[in-house]
C-alpha positions in Angstrom: -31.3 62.2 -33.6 -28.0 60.9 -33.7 -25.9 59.2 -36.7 -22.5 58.4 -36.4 -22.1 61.2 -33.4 -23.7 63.8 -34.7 -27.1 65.5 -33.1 -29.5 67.0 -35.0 -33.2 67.9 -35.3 -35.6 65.7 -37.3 -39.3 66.2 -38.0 -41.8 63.2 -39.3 -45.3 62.5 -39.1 -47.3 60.1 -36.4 -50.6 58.2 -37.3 -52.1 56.1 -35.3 -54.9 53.9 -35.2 -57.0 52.1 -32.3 -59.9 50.3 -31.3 -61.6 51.3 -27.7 -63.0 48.0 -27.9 -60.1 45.5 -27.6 -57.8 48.3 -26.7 -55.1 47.4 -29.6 -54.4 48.6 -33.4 -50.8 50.4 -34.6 -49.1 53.3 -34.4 -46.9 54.9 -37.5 -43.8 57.6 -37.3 -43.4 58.5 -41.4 -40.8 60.2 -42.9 -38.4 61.0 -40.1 -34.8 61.6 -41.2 -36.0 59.7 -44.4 -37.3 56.3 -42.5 -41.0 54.7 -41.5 -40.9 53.1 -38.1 -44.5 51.2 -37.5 -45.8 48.7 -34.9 -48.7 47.0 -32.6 -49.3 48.9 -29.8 -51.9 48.1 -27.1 -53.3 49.0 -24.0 -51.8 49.1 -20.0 -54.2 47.1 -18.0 -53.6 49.0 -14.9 -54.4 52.5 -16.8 -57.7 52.9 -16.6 -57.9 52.6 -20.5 -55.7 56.0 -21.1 -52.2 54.6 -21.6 -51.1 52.1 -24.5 -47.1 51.1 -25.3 -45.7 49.1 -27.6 -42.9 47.9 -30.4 -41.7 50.0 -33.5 -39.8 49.1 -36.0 -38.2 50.0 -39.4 -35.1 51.0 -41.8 -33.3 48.0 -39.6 -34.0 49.9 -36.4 -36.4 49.3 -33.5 -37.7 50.6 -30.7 -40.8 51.4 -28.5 -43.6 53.5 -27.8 -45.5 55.2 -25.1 -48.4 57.2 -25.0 -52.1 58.1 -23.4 -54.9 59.5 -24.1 -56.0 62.9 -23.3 -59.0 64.7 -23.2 -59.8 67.2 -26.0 -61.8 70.1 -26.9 -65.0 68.1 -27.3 -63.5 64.5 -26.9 -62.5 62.5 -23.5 -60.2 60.7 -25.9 -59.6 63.3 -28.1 -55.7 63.9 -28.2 -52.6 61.6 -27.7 -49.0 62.5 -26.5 -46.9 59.7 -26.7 -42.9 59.2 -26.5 -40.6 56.8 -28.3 -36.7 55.6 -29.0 -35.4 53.7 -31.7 -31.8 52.4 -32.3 -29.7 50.0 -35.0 -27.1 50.6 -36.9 -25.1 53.3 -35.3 -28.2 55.5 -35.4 -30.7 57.0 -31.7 -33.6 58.9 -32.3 -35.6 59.9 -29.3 -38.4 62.0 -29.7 -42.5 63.0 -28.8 -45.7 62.8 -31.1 -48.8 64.4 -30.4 -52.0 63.7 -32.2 -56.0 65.3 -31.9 -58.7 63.3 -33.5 -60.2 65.4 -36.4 
């Protein structure tokens, strides 16, 4: 993160939802340095089905998103890495979230 020059470390949490069939739904970052930055995301046509990106917003900032699927443990979609920026105000937060379906 960084506010007004200063760097720091900030943890939040990542939620995301999606349908295989029309390959779109959201994706949520909650509670990072105290703000909720949410969005549509939705799939890239050229991916084979494992990549999705898309627009976040929140607390007056925005950003974007980008991510694929991985397979898990017992899953071929079973976990998700996914990267993502956000700016406004005098603030930049860049960062990574990383999901597994229960």
């Amino acid at each position: 993160m960084n506010a007004s020059g200063q760097q720091y470390v900030a943890f939040g949490n990542y939620a995301q939802s999606w349908s295989f069939g029309d390959r779109t739904r959201t994706a949520t970052i909650s509670n990072l340095d105290g703000a909720t930055y949410s969005g549509s995301i939705h799939g890239v046509s050229n991916s084979g089905g494992a990549e999705f990106h898309g627009s976040i917003s929140g607390a007056g900032r925005s950003g974007s998103l980008q991510g694929a699927f991985m397979r898990g443990a017992s899953n071929n979609a079973g976990e998700v890495g996914a990267q993502f920026h956000v700016t406004g105000g005098g603030y930049k937060a860049a960062g990574v979230a990383l999901g597994r379906t229960p």
